[in-house]
SEMAR-612905 format. One record per residue: x, y, z of N, C-alpha, C, CB in turn. Coordinates in pm, whole numbers, plus 32768, in hexadecimal, padded with zeros to 4 digits. Glycine has a CB too. Example, Ala and Ser with C-alpha at 12.3 -4.5 7.8 and 13.67 -1.06 7.14 Angstrom:
% SEMAR-612905
85277DC7830C84CE7E3E830C85287EB6830C846B7E41838985057F1F82C485577F9682CA850A8003831385807FC4823C
This chain:
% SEMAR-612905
705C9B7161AF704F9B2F623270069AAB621F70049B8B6298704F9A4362696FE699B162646F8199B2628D7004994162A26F18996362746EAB996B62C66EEF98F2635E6E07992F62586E9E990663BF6EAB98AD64426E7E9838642E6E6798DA64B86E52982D63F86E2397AB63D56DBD977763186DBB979D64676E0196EB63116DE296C562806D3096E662516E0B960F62746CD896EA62956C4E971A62986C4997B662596C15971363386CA097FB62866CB99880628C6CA098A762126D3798A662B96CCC985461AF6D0F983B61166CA0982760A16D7197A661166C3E97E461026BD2976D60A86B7397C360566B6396FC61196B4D97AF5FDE6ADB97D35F8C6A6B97D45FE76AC397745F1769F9982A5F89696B97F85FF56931978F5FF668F898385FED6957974F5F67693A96B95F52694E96595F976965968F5F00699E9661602269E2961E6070698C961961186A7796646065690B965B610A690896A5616A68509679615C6957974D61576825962D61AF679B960361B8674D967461C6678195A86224672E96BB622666E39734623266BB978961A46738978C628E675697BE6179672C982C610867229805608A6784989860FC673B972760B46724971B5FFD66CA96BA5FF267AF96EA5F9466629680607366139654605865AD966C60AF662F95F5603E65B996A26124652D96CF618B64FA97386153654796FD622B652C978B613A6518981660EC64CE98296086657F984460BC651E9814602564FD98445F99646197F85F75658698105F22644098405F0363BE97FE5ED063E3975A5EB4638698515E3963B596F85EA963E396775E9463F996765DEF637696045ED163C496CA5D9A63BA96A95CF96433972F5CD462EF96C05CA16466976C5D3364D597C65D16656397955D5E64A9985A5D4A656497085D8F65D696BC5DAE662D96AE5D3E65B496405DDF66A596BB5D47670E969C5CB3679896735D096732974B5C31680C96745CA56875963D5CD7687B95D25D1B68A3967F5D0E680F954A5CD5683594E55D1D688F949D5CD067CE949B5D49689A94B85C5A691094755C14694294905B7B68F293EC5C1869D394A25BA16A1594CD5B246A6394535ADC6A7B95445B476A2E94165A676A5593AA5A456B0893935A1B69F6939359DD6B39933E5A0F6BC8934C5A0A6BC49311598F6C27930D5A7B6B979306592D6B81932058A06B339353585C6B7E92DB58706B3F93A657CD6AEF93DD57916ACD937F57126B1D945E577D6A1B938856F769C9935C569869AE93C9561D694D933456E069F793A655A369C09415553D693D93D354F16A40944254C468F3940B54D5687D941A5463689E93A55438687A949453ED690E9389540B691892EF538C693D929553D4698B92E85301695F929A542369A4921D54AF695F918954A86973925A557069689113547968F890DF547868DC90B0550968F3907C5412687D90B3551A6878908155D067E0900C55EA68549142565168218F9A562F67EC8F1A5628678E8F3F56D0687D8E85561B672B8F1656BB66C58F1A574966AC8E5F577465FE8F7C571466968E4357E366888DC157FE66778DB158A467058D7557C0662B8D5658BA661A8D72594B65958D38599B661B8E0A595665B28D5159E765038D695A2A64988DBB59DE65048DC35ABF63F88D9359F563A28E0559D463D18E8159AC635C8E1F5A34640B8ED85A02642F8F555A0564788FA559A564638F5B5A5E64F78F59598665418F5B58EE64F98F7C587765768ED858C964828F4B586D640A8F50580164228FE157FD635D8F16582A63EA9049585363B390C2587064399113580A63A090E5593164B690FF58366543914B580A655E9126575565DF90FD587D654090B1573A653B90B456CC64D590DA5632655A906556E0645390E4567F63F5914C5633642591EC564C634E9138566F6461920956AE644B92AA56E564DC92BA568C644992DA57BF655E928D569765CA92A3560D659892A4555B663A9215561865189263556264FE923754EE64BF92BD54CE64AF91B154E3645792F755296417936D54F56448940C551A638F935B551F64CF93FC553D6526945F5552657A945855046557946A55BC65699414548C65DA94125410663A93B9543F662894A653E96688937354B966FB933354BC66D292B7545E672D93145552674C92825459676091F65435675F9163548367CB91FF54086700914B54B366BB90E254FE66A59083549B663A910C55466718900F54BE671A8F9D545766C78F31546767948F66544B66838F2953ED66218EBC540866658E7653C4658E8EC053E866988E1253E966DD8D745381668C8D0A536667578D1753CA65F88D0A537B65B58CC2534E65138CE7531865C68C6F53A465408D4D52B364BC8D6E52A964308D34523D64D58DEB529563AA8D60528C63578CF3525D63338D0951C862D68CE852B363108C83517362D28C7F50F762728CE05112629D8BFA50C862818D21506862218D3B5008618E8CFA501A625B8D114F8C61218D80503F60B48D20503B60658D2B50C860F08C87502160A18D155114609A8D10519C60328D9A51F1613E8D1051C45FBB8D7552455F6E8DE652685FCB8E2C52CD5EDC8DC152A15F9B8EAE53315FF28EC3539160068E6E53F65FDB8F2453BF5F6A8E1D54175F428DF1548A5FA58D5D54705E8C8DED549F5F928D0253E860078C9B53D9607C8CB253EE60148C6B537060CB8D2253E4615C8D57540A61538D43548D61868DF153E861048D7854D960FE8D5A556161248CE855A260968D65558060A98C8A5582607D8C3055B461188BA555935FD78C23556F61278BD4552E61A98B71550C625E8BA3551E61938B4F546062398C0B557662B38C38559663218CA6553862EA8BBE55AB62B68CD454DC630D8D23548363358D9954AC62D98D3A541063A88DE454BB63BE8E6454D663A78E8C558863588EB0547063BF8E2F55A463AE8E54563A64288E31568E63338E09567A649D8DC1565A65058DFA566765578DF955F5653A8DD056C965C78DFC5610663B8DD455A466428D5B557A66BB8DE755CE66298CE055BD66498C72557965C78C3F55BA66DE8C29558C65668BCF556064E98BAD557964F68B3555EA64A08B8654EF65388B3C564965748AE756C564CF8AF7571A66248B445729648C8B69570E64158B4F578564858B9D580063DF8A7257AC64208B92588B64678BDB58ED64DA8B955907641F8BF45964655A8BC8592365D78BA3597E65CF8BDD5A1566638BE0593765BC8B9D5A4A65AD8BC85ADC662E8BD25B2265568B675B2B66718B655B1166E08B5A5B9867518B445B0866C68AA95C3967DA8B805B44685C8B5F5AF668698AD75AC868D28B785B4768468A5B5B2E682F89F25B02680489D35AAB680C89C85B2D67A889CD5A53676C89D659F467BA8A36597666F089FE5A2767D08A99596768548ADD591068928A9B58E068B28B23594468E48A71599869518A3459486949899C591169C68A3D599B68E98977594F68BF890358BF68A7891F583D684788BE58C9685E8962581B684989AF579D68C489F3578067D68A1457A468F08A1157A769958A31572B6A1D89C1575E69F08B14574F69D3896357A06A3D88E157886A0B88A457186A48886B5802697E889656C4694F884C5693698788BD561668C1881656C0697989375626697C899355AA69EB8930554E69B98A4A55D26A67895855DF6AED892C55A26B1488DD55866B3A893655C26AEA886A55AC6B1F87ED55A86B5E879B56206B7487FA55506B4C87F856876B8D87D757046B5F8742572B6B66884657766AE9872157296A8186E357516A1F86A656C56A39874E57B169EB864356D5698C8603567468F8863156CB69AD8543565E688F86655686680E867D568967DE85E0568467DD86E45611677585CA56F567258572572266B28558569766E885AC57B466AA84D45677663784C5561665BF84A9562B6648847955CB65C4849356BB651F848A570864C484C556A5650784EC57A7645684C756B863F885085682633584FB56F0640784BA55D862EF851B57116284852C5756620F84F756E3627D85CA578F61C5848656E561798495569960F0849256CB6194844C564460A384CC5680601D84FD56F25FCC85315659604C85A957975F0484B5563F5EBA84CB56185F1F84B755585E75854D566E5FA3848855665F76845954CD5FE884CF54DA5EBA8461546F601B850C550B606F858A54E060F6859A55476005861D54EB616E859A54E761FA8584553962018655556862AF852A54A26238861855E1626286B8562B62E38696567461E286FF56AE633F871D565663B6873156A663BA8738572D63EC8796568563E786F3577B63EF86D457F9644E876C5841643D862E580064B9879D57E264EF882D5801649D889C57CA657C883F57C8647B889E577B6420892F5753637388E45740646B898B568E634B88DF57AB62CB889757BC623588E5579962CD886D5850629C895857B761FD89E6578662098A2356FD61FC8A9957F9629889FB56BC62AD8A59564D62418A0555D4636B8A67561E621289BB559E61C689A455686170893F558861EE89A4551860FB898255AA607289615602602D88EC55B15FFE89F15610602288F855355FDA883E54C4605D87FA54CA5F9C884E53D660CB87ED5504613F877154E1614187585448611786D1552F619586FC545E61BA86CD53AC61AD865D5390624386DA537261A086375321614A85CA52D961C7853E530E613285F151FC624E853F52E5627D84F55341631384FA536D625D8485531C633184C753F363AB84D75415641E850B53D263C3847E5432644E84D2534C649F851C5305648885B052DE64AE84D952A0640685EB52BC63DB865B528E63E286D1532C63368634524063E3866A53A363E986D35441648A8712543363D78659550364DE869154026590868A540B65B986C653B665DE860D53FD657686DD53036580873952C9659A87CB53096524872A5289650287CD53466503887B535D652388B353A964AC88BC53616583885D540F65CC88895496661F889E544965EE88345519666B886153DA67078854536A66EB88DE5376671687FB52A76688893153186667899E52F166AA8A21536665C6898D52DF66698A0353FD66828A33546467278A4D5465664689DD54C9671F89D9549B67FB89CA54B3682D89FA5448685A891754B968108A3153EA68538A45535468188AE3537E680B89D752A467D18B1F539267A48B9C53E168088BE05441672F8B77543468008B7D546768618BA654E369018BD954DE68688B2C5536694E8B60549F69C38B5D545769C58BF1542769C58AEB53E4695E8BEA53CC697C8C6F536C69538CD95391694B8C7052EF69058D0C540E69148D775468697E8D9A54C868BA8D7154A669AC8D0955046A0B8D2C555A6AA68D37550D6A018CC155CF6A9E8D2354976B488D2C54A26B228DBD540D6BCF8C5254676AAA8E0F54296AA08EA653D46AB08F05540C6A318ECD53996A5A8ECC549F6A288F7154CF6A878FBA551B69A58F7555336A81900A55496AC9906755806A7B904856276AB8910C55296A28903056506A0C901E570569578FB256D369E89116578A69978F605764692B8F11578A68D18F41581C696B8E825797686A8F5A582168178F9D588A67E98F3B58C967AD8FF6586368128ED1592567C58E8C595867808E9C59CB67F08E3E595966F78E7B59EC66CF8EA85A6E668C8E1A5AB8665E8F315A5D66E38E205B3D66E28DA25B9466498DC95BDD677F8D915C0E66328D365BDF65828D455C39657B8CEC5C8D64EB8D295BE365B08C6D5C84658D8BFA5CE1660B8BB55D3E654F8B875C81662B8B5E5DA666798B025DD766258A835DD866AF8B2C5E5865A38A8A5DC8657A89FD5DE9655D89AE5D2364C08A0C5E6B6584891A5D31656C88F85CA6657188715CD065D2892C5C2B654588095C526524877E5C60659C875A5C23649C87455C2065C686B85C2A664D86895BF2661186245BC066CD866B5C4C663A85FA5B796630855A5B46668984D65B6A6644855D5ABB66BD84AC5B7F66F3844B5BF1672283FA5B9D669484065C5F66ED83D35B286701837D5AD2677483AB5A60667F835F5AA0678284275A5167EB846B59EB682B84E75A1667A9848F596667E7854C5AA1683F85885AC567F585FC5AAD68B9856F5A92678A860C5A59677D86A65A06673086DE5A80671686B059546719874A5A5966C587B55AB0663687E45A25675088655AEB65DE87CD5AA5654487FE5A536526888F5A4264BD87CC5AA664F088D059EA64C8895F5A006459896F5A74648F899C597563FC88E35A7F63BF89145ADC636888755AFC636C89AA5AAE6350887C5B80630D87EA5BA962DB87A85B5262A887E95BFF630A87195B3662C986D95AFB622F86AF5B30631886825AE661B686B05ABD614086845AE060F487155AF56149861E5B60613887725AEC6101880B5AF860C2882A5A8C616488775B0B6127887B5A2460FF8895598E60F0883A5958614788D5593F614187AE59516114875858F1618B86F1591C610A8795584D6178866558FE61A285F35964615485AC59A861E7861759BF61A7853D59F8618885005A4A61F684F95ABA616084975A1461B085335B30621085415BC8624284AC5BE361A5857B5C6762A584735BCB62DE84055C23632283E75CB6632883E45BE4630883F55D24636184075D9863D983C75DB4632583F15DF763C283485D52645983175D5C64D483635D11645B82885D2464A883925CA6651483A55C1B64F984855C2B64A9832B5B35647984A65C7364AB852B5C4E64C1855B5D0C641E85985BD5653685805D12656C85BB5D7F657E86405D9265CE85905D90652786965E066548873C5E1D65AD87365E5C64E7879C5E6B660287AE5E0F667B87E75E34664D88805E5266F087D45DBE66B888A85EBE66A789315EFE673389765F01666989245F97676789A45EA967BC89EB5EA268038A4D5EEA67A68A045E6468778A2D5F3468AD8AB05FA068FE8B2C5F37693F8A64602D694F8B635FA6698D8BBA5F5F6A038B8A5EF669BA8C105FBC6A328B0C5F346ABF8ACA5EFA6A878AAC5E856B0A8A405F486A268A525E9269FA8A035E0F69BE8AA75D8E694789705E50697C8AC95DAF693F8B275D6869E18B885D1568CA8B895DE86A4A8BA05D626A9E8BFE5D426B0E8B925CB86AF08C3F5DED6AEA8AF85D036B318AC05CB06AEB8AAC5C446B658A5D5CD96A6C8AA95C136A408A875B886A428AF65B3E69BE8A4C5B7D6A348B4D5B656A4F8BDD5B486AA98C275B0C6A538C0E5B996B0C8C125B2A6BBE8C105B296BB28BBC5AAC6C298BBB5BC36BB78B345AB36BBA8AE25A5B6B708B1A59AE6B748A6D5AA96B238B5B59DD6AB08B6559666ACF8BDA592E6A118B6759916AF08C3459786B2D8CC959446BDC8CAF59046B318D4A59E96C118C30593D6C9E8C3658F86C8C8BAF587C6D338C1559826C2A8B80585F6C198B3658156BE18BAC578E6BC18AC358586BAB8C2D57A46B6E8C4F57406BDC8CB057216ADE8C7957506C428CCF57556CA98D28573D6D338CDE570E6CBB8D7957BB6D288C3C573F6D728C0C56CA6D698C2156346D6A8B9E56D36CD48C0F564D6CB38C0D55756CAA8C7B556C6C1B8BC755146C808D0755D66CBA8D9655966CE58DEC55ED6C5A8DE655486D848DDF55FC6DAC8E31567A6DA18EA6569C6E108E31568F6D3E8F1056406D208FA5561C6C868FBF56766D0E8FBC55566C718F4356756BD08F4156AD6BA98F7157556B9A8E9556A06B6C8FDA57736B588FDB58006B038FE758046B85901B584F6AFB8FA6589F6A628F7758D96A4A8FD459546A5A8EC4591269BD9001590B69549054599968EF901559F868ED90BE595E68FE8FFB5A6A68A08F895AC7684B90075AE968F48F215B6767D98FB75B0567978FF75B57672F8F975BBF6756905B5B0366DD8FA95BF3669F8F605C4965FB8F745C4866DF8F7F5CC765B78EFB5C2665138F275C0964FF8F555C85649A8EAD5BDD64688FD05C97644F8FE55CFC639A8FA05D0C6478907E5D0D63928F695CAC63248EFD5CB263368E915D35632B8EA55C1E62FA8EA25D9763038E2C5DFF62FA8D865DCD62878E465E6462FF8D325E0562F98CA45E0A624E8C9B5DF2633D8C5D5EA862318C425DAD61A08C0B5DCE618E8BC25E10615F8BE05D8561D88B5B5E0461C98ADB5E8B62488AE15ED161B68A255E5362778AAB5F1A62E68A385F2962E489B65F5F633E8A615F6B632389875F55633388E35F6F638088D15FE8638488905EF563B989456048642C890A609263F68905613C64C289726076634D89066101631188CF61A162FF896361FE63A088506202637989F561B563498A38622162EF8AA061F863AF8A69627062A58B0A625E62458B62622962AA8BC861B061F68BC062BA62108BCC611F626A8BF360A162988C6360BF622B8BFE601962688CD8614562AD8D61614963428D79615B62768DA661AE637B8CFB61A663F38CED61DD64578CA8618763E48CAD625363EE8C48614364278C1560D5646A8C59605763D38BD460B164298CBB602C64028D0B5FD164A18D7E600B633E8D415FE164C58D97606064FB8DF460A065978DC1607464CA8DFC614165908D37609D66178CF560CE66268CD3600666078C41616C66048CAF5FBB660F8C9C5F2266558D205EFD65768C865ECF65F88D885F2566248DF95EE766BB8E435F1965AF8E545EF966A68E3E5F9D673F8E785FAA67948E1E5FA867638EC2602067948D975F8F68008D4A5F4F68378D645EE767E78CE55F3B67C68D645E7967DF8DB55DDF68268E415DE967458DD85D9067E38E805E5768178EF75E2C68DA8F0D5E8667868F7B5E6468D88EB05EBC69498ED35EED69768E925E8669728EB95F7469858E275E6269D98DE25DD469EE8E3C5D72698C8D6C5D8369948E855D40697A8EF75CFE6A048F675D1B68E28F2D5D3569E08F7F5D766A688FEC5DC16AEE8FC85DA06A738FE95E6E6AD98F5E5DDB6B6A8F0C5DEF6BCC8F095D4A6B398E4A5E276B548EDB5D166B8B8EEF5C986BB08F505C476B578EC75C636B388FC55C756B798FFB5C236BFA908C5C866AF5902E5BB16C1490415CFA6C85906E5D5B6D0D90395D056C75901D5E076CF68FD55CF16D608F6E5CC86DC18F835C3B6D0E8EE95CB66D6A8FB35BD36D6B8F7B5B476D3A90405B156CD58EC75B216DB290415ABE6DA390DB5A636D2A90DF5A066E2D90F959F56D0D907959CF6CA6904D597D6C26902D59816CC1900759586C1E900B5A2D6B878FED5A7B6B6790745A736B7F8FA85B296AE6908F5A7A6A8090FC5ABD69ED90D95B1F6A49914D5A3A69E791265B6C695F910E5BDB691891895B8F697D91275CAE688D916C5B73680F91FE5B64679491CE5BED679891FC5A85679692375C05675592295C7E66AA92155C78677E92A75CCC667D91DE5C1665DA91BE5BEF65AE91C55C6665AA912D5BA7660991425CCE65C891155D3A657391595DB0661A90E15D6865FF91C95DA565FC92415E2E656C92BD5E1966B992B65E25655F92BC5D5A654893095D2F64BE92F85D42658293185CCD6468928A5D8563EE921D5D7D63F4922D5E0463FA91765D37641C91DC5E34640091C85ED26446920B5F40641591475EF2649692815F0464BB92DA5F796479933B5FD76505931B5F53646A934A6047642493A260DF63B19405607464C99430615C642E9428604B63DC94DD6018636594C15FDF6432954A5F90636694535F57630894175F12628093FE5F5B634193A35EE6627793B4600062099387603061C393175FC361B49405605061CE92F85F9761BB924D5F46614C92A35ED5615391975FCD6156933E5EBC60FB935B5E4B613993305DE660D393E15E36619393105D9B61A792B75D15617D92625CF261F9928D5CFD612491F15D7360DE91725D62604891895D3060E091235DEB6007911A5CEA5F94913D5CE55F6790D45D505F5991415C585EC890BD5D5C5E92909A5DF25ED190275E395DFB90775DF05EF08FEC5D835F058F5A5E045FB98F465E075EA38E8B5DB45FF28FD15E3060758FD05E6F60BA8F535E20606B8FBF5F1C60B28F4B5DD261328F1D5D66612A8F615CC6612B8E615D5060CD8F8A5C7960EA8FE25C2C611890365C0C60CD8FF65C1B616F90855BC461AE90F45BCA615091295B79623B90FD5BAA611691BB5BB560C192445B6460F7923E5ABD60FB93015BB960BD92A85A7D611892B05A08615093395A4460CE92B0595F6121938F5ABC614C93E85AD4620893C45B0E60DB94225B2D61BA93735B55625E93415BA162B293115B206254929F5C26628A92C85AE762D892AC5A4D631393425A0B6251926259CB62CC93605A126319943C59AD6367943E5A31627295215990634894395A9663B1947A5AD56429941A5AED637F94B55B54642993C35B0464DB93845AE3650993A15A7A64FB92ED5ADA649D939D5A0764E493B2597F654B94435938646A93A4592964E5948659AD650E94F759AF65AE951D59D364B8952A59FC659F94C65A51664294C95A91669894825A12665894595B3F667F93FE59EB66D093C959AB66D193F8591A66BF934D59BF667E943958F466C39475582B66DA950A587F66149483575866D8956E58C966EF95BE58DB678B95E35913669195CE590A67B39559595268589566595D688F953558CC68A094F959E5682D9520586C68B194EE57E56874957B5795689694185768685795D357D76840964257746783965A573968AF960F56E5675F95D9572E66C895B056E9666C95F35733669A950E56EA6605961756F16597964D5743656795F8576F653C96925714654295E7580964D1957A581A6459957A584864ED952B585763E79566585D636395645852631F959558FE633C94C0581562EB95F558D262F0964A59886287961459C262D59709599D625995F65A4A620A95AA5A7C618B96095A9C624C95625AEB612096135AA360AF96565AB360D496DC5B0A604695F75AF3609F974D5AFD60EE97C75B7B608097B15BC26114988A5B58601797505BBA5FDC97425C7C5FEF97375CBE5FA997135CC2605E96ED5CAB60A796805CD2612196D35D5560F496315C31611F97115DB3615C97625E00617C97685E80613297AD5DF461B797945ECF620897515F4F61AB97445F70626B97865FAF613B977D5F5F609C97B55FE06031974B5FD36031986B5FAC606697095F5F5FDD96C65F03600C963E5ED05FAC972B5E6B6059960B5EF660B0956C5EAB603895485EDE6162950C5EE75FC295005E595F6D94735E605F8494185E0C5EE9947D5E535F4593AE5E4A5F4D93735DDC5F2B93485D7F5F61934E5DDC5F1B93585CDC5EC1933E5C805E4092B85C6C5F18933E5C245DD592D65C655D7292785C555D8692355BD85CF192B15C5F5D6291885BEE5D5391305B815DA690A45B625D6691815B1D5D7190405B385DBA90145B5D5E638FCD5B285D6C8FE65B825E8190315AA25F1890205A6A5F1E8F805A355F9890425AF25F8B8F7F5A075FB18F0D59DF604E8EFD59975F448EE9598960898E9B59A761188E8D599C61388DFB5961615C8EA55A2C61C68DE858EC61D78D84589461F98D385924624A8D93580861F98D4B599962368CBE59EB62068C1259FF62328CE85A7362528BBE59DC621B8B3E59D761DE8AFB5A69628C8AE8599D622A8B485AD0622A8B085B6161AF8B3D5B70629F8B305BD861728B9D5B5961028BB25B7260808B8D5B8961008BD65B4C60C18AEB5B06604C8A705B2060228A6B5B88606989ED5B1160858A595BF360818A215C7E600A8A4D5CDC61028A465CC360008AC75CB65F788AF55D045F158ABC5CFC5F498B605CEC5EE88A575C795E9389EE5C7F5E6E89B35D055EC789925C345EF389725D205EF488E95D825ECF89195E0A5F9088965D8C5EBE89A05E1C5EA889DD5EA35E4289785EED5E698A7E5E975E3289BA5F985DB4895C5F755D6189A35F9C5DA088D25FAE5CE689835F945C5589B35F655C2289B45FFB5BF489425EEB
């Protein structure tokens, strides 16, 4: 017999009450079954926002194959790996916030595009105007900055046309332009390092069109050089620190994110090869009550960290790292202290005002 209606039919997963008012919040599952499988040897490229960081240590110590294509010299303390960008993503790019930025970086990989020779010089020492945080003393001079970006794009190349999936995770719509050549900044000039010009650096605010088109662009640019390659989006659930677009950052912060995340969808609605992981939902959804944050509501816990991770190596089979059992429908707090994260925008909290 049919049911009377298509509801009749539906999983419980379908069904707000019994799959998210209900249940314990850390015994939620079935939010997503990926439409590709990751084996043990798979090599898999991380890149992204802050957040990306987190997925590519947690593959690394679950045995997968989390490709590092640029890994640091011999020699090196832990705290210098850090500080100079080693091992934190796949390619030593520093944060990628917005697709914009990507897909500059694999126009430049390829050849699509010529890389800008600008250079920042500040106290006697040349710095990359695109990866402005990845090495904190600069280089002795301009040629030696253009060198070690070579190094980068030659990183890149040779991750993207190996691996088997690129994990990128979208964080931003707002970014600076340069007016003078076109490029897009990782992050305000005059922030991390620079000088702010108002004539020559211009904020751009990215809608849904623009965001879906660099996107598109950047995911079929990396599947030209390896058409085997699929890409997993996901969406930081790290809020905005500032914004620039004049309105209050809560609203601001709101309208970035479900832009991304609908682009996110769309894509991977669209395309056999896209995938959505739900980090986002997994952070800032009802059930949660904002306990994944630490105080100052943009950190993610490390508790909240095990528990996405959990969702995401636990649908490829992997064990993943269980979040505290205090931690309970009755009892979601939120952890004391005050965390810390590879994000560059973060500068920004500087400029607050006092």
């Amino acid at each position: 017999m049919s049911p009377a209606n298509p509801y009749q039919a539906l999983p419980v997963r379908s069904f707000w009450r019994p799959a998210v008012a209900e249940p314990d919040p850390l015994a939620i599952d079935g939010l997503w079954t990926p439409k590709f499988a990751l084996g043990q040897d798979d090599p898999v490229l991380t890149a992204g926002s802050c957040f990306a960081a987190h997925i590519g240590r947690a593959l690394l110590e679950r045995g997968m194959n989390w490709y590092d294509t640029e890994p640091a010299p011999p020699g090196l303390t832990g705290e210098q790996r850090r500080n100079r960008h080693y091992g934190l993503f796949s390619f030593r790019t520093g944060n990628i916030y917005t697709p914009a930025v990507l897909h500059q970086w694999l126009s430049w990989a390829f050849g699509h595009t010529a890389a800008p020779s600008t250079s920042w010089l500040e106290e006697g020492r040349y710095h990359d105007p695109y990866r402005p945080a990845v090495e904190p003393d600069g280089y002795a001079s301009a040629e030696e900055m253009l060198d070690a970006r070579e190094l980068t794009l030659a990183a890149i190349r040779r991750g993207i046309t190996t691996a088997s999936c690129l994990v990128f995770t979208l964080g931003l719509t707002e970014a600076w332009r340069d007016s003078a050549d076109g490029t897009t900044y990782p992050v305000c000039p005059g922030t991390v390092r620079g000088t702010f010009d108002a004539e020559r650096h211009v904020f751009r605010h990215a809608g849904f069109d623009e965001v879906h088109r660099d996107l598109l662009a950047a995911i079929a640019m990396a599947r030209a050089a390896n058409p085997e390659l699929r890409i997993l989006l996901t969406v930081s659930p790290v809020p905005l620190t500032a914004t620039a677009t004049g309105e209050h950052v809560l609203s601001a912060n709101s309208y970035s994110k479900s832009v991304l995340r609908a682009v996110a969808g769309q894509l991977a609605r669209d395309h056999a090869h896209v995938d959505y992981f739900p980090s986002y939902e997994l952070v800032t959804g009802a059930p949660f009550k904002g306990a994944w944050y630490e105080p100052n509501l943009r950190t993610v816990t490390p508790e909240g960290v095990a528990f996405v991770l959990r969702h995401f190596l636990g649908a490829f089979g992997a064990p993943g790292p269980e979040p505290r059992p205090s931690l309970t429908h009755a009892s979601l707090t939120p952890t004391a202290g005050p965390g810390g994260d590879p994000c560059e925008d973060a500068v920004l909290d500087y400029y607050r005002p006092r």
